[in-house]
LUMKOLZA-625525 format. One record per atom (N, C-alpha, C): residue number from 1; atom name; x, y, z; residue in three letters. Coordinates in steps of 0.02 Angstrom, whole numbers. Example, Ala and Ser with C-alpha at 12.3 -4.5 7.8 and 13.67 -1.06 7.14 Angstrom:
residues 2
@k:1, a:N, u:660, v:-284, w:390, r:ALA $
@k:1, a:CA, u:615, v:-225, w:390, r:ALA $
@k:1, a:C, u:660, v:-165, w:390, r:ALA $
@k:2, a:N, u:642, v:-112, w:354, r:SER $
@k:2, a:CA, u:684, v:-53, w:357, r:SER $
@k:2, a:C, u:645, v:2, w:394, r:SER $
end
This chain:
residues 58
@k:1, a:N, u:42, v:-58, w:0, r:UNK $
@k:1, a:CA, u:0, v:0, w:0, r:UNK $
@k:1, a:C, u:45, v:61, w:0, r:UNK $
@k:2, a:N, u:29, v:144, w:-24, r:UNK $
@k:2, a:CA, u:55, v:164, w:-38, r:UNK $
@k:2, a:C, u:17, v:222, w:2, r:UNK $
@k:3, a:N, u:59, v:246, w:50, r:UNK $
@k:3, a:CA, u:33, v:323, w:99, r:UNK $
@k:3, a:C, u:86, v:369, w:40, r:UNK $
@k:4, a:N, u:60, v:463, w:66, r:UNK $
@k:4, a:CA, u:85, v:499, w:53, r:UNK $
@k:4, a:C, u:130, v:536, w:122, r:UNK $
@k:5, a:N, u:184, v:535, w:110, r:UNK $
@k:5, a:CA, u:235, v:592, w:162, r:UNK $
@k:5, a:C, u:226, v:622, w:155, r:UNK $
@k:6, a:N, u:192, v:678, w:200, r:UNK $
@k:6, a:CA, u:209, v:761, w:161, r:UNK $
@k:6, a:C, u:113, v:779, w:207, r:UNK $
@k:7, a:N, u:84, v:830, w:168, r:UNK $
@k:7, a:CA, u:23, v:857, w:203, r:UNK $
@k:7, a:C, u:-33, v:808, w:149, r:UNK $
@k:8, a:N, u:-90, v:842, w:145, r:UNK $
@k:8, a:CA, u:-145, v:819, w:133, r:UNK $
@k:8, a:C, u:-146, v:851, w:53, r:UNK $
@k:9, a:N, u:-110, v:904, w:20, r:UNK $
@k:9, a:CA, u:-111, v:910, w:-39, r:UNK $
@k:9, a:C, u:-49, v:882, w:-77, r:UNK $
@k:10, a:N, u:-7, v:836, w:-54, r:UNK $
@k:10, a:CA, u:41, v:816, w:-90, r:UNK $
@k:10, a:C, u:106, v:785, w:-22, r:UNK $
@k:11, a:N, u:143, v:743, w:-85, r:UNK $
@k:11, a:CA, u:216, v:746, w:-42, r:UNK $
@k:11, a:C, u:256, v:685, w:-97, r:UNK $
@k:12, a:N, u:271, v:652, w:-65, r:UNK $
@k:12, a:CA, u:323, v:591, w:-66, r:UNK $
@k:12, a:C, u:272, v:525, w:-58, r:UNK $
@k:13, a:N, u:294, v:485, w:-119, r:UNK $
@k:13, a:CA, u:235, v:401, w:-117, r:UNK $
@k:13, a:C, u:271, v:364, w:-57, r:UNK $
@k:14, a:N, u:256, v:344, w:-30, r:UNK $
@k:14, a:CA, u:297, v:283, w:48, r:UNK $
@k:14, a:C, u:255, v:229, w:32, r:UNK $
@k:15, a:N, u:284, v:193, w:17, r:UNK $
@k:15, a:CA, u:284, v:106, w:13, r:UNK $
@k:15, a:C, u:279, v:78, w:94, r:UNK $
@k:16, a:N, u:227, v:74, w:95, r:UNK $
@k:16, a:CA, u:199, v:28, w:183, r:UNK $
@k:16, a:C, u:182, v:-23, w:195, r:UNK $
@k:17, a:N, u:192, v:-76, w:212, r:UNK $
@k:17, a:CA, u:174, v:-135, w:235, r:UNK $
@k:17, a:C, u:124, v:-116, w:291, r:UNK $
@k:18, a:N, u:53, v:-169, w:259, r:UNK $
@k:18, a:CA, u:28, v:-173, w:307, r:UNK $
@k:18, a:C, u:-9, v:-232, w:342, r:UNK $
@k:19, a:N, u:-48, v:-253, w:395, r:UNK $
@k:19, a:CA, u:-66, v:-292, w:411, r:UNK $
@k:19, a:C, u:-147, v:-309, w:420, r:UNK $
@k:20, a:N, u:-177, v:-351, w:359, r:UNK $
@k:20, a:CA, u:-258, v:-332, w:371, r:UNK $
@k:20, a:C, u:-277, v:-380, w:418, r:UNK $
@k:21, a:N, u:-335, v:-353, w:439, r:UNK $
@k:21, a:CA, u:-392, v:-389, w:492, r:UNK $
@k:21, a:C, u:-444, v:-419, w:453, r:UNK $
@k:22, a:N, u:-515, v:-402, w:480, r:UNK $
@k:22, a:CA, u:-570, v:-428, w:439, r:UNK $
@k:22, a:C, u:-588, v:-392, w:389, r:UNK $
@k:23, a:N, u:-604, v:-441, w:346, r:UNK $
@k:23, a:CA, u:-610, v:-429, w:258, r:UNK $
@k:23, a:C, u:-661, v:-460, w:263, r:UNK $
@k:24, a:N, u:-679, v:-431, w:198, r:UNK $
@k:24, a:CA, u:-755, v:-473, w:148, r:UNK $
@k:24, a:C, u:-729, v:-459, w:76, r:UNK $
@k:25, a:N, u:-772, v:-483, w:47, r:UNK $
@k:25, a:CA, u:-781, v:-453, w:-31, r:UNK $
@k:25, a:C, u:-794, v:-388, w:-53, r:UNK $
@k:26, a:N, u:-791, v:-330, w:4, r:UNK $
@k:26, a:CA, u:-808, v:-256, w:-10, r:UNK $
@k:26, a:C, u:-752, v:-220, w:5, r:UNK $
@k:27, a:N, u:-740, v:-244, w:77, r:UNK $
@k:27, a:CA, u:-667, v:-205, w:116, r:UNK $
@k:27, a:C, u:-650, v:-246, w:155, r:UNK $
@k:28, a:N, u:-577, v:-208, w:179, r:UNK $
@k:28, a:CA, u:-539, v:-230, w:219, r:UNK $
@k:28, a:C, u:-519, v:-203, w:274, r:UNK $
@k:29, a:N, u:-487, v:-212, w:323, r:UNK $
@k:29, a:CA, u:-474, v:-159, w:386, r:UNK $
@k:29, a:C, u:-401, v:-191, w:376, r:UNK $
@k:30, a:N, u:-362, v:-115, w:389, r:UNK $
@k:30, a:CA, u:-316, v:-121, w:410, r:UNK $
@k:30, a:C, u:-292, v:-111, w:483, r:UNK $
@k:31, a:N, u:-261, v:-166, w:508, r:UNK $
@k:31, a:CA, u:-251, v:-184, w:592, r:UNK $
@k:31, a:C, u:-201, v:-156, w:598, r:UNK $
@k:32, a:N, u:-141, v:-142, w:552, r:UNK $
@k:32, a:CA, u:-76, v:-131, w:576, r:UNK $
@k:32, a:C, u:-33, v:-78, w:509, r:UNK $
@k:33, a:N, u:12, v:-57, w:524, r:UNK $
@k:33, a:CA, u:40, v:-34, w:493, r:UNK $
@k:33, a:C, u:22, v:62, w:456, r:UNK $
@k:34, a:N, u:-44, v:80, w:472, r:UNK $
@k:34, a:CA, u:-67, v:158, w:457, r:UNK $
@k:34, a:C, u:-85, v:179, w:534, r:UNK $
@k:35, a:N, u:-98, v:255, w:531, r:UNK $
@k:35, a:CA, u:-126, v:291, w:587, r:UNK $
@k:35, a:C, u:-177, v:329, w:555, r:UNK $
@k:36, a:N, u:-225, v:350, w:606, r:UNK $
@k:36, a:CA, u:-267, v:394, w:588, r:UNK $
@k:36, a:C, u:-243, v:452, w:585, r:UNK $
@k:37, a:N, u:-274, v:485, w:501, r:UNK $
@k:37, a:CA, u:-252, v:529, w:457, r:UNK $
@k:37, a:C, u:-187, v:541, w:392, r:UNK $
@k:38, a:N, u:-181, v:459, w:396, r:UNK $
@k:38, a:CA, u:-132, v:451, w:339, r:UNK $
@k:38, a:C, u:-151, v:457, w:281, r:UNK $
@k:39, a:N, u:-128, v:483, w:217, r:UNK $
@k:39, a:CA, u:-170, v:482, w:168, r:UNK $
@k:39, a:C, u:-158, v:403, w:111, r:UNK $
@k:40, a:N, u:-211, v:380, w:85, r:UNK $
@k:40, a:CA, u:-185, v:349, w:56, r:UNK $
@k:40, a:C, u:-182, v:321, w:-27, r:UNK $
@k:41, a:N, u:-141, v:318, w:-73, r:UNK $
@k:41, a:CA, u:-148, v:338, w:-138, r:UNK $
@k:41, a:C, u:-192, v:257, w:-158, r:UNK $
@k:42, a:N, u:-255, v:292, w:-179, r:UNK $
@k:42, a:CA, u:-281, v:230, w:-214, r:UNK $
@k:42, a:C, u:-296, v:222, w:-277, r:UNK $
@k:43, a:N, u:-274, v:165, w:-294, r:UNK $
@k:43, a:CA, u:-264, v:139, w:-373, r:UNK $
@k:43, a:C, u:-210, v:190, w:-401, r:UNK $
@k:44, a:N, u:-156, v:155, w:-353, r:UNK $
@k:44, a:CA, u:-81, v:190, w:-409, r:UNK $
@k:44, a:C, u:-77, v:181, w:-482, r:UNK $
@k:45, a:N, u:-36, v:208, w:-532, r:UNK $
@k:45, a:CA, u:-12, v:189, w:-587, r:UNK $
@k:45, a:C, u:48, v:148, w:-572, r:UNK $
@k:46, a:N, u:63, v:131, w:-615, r:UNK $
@k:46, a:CA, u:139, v:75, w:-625, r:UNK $
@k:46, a:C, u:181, v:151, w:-617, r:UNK $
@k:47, a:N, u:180, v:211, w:-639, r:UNK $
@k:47, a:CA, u:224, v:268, w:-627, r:UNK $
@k:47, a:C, u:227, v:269, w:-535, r:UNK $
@k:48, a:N, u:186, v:264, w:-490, r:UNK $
@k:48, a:CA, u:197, v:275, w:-404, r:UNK $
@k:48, a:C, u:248, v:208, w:-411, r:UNK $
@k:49, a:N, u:298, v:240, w:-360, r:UNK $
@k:49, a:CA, u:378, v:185, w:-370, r:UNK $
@k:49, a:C, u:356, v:226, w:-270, r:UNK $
@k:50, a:N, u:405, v:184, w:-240, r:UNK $
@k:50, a:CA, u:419, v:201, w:-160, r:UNK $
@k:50, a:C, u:478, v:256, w:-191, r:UNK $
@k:51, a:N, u:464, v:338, w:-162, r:UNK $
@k:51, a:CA, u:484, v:406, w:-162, r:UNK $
@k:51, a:C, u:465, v:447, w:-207, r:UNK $
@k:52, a:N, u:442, v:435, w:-254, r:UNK $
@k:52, a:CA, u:437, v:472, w:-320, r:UNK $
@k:52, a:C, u:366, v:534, w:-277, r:UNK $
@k:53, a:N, u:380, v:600, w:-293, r:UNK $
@k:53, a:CA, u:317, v:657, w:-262, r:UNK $
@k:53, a:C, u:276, v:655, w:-322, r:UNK $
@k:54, a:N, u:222, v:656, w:-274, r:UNK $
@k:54, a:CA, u:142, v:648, w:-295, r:UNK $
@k:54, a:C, u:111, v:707, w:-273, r:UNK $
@k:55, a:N, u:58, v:729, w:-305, r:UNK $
@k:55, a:CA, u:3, v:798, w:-287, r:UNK $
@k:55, a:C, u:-54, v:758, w:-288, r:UNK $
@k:56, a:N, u:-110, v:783, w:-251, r:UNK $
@k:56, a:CA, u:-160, v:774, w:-243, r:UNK $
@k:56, a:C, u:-216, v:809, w:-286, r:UNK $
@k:57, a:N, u:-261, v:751, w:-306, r:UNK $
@k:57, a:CA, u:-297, v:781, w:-369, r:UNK $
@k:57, a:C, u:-360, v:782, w:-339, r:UNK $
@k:58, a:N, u:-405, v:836, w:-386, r:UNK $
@k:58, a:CA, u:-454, v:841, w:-362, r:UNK $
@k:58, a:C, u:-519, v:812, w:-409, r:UNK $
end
């Protein structure tokens, strides 16, 4: 999974390991590895590599 370093309009991609809990076929919880208020990039391109800066789109 892939958080952003940096604020809520941009930063740095961080490559995170994480650890899920209970899942279904809709979602998943993550048990380990984020905090509340991390942002997180969903549905990277093959371009998000771990460091490469990212902006936040609207």
């Amino acid at each position: 999974m892939f958080r952003v370093a940096g604020d809520a309009n941009g930063g740095t991609a961080t490559l995170t390991k994480v650890k899920l809990g209970n899942r279904n076929n809709l979602e998943a919880e993550i048990a380990e590895g984020m905090k509340d208020g991390d942002v997180v990039i969903m549905h990277p391109s093959d371009l998000v590599v771990d460091g490469v800066r990212v902006a936040k789109r609207e």
